[in-house]
Residue frames as a rotation matrix with the C-alpha (Angstrom) as fourth column:
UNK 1
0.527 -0.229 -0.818 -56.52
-0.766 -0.546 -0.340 -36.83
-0.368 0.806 -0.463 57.61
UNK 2
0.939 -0.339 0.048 -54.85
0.320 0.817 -0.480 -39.23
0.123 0.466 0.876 54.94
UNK 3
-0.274 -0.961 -0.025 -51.05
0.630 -0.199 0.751 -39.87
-0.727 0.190 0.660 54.78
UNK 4
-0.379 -0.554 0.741 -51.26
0.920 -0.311 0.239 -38.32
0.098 0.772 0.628 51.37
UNK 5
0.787 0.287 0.546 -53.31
0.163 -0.950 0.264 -34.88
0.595 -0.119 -0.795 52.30
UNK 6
0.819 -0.541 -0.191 -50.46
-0.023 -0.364 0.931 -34.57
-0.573 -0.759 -0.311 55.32
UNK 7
-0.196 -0.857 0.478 -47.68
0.760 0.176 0.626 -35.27
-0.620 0.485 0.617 52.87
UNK 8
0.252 0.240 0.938 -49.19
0.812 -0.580 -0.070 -32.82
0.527 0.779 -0.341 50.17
UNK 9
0.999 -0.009 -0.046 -49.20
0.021 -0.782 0.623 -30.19
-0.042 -0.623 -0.781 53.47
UNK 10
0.696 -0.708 -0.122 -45.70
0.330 0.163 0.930 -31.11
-0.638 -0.687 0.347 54.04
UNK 11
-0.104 -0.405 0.908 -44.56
0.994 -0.070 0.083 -30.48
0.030 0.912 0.410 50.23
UNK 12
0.512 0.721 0.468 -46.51
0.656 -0.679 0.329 -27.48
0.555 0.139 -0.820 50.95
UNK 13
0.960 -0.116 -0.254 -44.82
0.186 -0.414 0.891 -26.16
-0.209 -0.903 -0.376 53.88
UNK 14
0.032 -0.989 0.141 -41.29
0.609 0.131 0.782 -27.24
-0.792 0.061 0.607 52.32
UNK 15
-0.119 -0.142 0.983 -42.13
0.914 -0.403 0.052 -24.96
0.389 0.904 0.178 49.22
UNK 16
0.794 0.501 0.345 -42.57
0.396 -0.856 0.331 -22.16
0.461 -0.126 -0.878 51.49
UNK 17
0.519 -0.777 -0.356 -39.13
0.389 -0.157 0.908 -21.96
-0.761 -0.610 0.221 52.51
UNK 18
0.428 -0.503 -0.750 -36.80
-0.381 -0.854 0.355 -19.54
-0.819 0.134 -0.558 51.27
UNK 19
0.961 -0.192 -0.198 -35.57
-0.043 0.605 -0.795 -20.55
0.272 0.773 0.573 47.87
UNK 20
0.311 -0.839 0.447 -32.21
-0.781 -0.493 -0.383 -19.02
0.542 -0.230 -0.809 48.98
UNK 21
0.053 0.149 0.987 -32.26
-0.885 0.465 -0.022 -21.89
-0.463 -0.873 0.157 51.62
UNK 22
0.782 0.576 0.239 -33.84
-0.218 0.612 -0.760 -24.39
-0.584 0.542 0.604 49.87
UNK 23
0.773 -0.580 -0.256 -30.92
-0.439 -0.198 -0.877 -24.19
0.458 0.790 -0.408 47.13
UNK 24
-0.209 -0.833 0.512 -27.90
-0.938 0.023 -0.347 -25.32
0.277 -0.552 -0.786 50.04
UNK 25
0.008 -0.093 0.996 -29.59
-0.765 0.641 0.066 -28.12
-0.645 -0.762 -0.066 50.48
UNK 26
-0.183 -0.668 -0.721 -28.14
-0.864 0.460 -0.206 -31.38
0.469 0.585 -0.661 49.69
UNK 27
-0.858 -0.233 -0.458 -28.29
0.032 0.865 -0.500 -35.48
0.513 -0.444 -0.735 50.35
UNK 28
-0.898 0.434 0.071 -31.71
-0.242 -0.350 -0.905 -34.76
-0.368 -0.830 0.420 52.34
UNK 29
-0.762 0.566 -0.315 -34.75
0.117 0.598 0.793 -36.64
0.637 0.567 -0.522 52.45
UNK 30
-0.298 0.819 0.490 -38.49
-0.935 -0.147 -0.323 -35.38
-0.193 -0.554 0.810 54.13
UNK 31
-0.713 0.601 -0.360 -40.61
0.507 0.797 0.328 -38.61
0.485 0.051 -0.873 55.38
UNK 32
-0.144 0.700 0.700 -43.58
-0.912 -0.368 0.181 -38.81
0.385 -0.612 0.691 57.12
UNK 33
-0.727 0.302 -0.617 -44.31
0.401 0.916 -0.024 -41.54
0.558 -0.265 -0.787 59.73
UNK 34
0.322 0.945 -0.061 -47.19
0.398 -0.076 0.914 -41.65
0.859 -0.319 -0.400 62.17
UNK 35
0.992 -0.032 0.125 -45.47
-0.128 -0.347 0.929 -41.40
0.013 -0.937 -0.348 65.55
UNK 36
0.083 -0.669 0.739 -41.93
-0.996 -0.034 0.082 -41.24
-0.030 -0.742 -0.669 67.25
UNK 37
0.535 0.410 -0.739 -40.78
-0.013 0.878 0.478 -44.71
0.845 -0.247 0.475 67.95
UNK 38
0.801 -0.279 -0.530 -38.93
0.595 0.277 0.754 -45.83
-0.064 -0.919 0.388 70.98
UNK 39
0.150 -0.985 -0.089 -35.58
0.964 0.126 0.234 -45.95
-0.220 -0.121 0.968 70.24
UNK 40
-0.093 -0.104 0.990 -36.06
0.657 -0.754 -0.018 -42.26
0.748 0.649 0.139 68.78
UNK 41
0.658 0.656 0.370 -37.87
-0.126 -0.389 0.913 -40.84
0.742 -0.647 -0.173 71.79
UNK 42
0.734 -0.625 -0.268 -35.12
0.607 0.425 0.672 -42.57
-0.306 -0.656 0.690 73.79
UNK 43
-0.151 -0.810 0.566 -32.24
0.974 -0.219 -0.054 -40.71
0.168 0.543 0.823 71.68
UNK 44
-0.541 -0.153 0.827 -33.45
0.054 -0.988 -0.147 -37.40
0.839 -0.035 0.542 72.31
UNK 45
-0.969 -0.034 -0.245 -34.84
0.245 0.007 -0.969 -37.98
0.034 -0.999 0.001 76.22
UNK 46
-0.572 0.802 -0.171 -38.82
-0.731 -0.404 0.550 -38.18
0.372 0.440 0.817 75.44
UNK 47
-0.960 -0.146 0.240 -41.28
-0.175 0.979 -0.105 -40.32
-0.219 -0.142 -0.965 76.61
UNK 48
-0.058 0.998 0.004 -44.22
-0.064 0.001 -0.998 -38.91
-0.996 -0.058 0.064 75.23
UNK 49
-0.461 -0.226 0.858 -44.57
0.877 0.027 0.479 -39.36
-0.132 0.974 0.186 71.39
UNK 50
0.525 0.707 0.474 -46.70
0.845 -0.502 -0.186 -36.61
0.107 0.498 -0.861 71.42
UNK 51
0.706 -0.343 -0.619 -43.95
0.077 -0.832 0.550 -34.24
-0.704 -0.436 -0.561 72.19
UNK 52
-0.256 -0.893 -0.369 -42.24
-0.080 -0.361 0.929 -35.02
-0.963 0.268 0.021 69.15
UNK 53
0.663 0.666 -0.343 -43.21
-0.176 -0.307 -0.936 -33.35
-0.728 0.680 -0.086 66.07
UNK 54
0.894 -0.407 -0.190 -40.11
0.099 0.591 -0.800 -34.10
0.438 0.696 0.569 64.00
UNK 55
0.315 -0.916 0.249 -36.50
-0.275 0.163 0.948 -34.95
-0.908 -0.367 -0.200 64.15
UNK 56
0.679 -0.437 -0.590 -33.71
-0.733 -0.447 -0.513 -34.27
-0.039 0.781 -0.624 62.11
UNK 57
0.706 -0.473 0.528 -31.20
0.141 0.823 0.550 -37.49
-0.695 -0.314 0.647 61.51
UNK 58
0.845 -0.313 0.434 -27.99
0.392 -0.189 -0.900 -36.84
0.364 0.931 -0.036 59.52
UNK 59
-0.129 -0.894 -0.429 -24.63
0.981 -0.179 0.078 -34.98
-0.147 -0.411 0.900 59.52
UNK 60
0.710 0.367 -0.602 -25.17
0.373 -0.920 -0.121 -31.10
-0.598 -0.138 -0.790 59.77
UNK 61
0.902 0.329 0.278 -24.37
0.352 -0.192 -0.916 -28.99
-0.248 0.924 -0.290 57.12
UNK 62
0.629 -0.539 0.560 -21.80
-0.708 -0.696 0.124 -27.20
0.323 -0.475 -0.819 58.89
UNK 63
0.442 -0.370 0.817 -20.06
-0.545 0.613 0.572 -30.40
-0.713 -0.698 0.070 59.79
UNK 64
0.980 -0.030 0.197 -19.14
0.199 0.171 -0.965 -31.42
-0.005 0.985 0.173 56.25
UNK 65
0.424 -0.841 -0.336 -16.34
-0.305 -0.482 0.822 -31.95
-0.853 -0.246 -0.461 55.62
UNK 66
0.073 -0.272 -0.959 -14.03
-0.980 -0.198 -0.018 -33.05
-0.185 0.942 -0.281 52.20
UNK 67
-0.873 -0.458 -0.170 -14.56
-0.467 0.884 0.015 -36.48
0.143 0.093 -0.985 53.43
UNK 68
-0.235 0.937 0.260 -18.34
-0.133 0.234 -0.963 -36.45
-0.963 -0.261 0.070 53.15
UNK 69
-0.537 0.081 -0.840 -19.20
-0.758 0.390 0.523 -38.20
0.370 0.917 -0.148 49.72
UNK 70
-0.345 0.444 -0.827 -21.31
-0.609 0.564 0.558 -41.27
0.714 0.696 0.076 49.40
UNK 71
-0.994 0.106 -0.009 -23.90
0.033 0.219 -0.975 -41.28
-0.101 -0.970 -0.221 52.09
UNK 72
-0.334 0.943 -0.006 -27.06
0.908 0.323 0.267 -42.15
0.253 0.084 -0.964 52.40
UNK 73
-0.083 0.334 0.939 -29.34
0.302 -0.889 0.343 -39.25
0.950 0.312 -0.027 52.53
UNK 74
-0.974 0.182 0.131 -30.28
-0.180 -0.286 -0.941 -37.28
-0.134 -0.941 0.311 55.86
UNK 75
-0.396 0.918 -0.033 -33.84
0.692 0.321 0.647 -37.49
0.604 0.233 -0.762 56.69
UNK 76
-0.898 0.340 0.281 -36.40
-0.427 -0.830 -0.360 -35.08
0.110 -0.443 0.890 58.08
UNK 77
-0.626 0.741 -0.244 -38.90
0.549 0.641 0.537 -37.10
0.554 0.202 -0.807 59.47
UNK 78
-0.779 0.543 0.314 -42.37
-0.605 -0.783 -0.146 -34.86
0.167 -0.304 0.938 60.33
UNK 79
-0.967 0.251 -0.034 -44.54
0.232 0.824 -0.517 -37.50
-0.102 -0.508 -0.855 62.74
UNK 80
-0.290 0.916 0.278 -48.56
-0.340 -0.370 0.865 -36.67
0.895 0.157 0.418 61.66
UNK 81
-0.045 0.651 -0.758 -49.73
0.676 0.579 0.457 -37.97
0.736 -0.492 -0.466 64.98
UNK 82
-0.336 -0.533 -0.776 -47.94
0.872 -0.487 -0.043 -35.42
-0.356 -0.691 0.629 66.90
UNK 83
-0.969 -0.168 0.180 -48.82
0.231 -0.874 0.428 -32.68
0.085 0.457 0.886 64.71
UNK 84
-0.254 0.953 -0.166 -52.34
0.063 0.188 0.980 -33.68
0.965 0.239 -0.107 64.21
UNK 85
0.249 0.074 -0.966 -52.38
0.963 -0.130 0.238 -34.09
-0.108 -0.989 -0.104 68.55
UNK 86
-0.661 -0.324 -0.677 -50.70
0.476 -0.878 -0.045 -30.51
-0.580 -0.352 0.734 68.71
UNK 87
-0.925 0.355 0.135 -53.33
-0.205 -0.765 0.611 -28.66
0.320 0.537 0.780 66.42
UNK 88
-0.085 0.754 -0.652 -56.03
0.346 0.635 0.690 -30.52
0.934 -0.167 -0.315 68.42
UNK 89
0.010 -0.057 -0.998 -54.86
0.977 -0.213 0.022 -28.64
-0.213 -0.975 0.053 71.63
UNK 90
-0.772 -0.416 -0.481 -53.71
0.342 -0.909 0.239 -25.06
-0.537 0.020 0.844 70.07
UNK 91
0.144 0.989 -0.017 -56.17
0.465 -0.082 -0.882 -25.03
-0.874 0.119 -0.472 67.38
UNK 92
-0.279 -0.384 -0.880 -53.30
-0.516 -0.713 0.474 -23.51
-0.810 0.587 0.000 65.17
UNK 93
0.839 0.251 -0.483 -53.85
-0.538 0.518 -0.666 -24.61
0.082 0.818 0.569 61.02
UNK 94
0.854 -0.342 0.393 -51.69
0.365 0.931 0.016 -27.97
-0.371 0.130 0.919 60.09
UNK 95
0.644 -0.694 0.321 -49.91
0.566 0.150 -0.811 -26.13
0.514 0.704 0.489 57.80
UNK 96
0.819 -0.253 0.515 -48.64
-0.464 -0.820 0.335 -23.64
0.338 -0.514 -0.789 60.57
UNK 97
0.603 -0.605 0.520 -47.43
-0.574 0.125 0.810 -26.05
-0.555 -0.786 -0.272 62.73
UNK 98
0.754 -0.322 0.573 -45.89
0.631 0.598 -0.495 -28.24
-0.183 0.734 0.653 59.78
UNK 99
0.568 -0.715 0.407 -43.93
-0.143 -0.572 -0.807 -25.05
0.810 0.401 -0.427 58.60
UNK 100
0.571 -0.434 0.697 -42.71
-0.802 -0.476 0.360 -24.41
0.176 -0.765 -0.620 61.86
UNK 101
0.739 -0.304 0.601 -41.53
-0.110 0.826 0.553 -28.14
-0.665 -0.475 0.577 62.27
UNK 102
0.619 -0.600 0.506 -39.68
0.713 0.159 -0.683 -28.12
0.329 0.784 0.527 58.74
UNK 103
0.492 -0.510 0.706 -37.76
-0.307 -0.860 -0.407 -24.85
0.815 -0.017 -0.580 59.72
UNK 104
0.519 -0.449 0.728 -37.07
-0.767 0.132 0.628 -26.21
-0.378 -0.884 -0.276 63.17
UNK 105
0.642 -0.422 0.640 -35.39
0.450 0.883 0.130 -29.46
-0.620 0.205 0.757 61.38
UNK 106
0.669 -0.425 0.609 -33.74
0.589 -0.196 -0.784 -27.62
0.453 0.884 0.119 58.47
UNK 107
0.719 -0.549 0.427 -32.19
-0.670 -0.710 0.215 -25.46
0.185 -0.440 -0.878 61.05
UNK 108
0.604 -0.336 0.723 -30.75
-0.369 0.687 0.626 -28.68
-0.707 -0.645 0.291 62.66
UNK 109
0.804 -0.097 0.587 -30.06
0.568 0.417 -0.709 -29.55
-0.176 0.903 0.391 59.25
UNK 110
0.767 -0.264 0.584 -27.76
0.196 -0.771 -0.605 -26.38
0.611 0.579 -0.540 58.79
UNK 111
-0.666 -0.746 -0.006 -25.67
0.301 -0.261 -0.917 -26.51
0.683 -0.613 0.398 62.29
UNK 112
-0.181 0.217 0.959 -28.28
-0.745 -0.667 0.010 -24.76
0.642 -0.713 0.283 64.62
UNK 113
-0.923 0.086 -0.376 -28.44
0.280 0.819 -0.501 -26.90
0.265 -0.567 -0.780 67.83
UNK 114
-0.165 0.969 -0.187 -31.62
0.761 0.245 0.601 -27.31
0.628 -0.043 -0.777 70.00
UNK 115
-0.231 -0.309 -0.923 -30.63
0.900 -0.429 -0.081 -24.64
-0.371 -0.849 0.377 72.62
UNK 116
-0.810 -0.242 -0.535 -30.32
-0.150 -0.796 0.587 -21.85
-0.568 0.555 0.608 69.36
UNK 117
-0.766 0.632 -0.115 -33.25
0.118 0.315 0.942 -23.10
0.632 0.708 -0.316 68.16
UNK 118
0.158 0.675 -0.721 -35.13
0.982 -0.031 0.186 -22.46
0.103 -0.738 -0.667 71.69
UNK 119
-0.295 0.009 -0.955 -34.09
0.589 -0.785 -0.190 -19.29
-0.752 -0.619 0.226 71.69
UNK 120
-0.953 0.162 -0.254 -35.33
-0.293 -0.699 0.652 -17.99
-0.072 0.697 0.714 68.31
UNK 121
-0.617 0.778 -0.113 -38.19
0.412 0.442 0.797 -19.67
0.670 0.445 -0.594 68.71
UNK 122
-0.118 0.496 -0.860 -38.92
0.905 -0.302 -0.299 -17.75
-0.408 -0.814 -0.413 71.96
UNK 123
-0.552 0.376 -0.745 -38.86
-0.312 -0.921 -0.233 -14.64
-0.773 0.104 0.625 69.74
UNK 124
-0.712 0.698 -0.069 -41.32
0.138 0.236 0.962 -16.00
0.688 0.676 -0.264 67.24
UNK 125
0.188 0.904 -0.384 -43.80
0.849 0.047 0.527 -16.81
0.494 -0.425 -0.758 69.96
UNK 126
-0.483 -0.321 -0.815 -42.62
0.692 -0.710 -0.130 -13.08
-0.537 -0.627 0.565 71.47
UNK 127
0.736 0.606 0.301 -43.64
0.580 -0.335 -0.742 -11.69
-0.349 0.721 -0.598 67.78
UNK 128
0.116 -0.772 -0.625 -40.14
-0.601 -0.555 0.575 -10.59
-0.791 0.309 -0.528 67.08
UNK 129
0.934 -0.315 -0.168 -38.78
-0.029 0.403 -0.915 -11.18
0.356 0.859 0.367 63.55
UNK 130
0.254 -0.964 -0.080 -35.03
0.672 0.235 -0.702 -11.25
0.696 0.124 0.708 62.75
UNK 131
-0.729 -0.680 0.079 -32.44
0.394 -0.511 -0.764 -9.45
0.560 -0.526 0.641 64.81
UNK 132
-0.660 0.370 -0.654 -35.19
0.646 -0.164 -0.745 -8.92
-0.383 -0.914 -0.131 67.86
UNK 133
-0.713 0.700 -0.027 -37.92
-0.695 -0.701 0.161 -6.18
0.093 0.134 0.987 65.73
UNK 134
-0.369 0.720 0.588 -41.16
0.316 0.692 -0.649 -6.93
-0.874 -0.054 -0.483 66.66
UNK 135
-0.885 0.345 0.312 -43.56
0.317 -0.043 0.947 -7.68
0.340 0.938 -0.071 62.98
């Protein structure tokens, strides 16, 4: 797939988020690169690129404070090799696993660590929605 069909997905995926959501955010910037590099993979204890579908860089929403003012944007970077490897094993659609990767970052983006982010994600793949009902 081209950069610009995986970017178009990604626009795609980011318009499917809650407007409600979508609206809090601030200073935030979505890339796309091919892979992970080192020093990234190193920062968050990886050594496969293919295990990292994106990564959030930045100061969490929730961490703001009255002395946050003229910073460079955050960044949500969403790695097409990884993705493109991880729909090549599961078989799920691009744009699935894209959404899921923007939501996991935007969480990060908002305050949720990686720990609170494993555990709601274990009730997604459970088929629970919010507050534990299953959909």
């Amino acid at each position: 797939m081209t950069r610009g069909d995986f970017e178009r997905l990604v626009e795609t995926a980011i318009g499917t988020v809650p407007p409600d959501f979508l609206a809090k955010v601030e200073n935030l910037s979505f890339q796309v690169e091919d892979w992970a590099d080192e020093e990234t993979l190193t920062e968050v204890g990886f050594d496969d690129p293919r295990d990292l579908l994106g990564y959030y860089r930045g100061w969490p929403l929730d961490q703001r404070t009255h002395d946050y003012g003229q910073c460079l944007p955050d960044v949500i970077t969403i790695y097409q090799g990884a993705v493109e490897n991880l729909r090549q094993e599961t078989g799920d659609p691009l744009l699935k696993i894209i959404r899921e990767t923007v939501i996991h970052e935007l969480a990060h983006y908002f305050g949720f660590s990686e720990e609170e982010m494993d555990e709601i994600e274990a009730h997604w793949a459970a088929g629970e929605g919010p507050a534990g009902r299953r959909e």
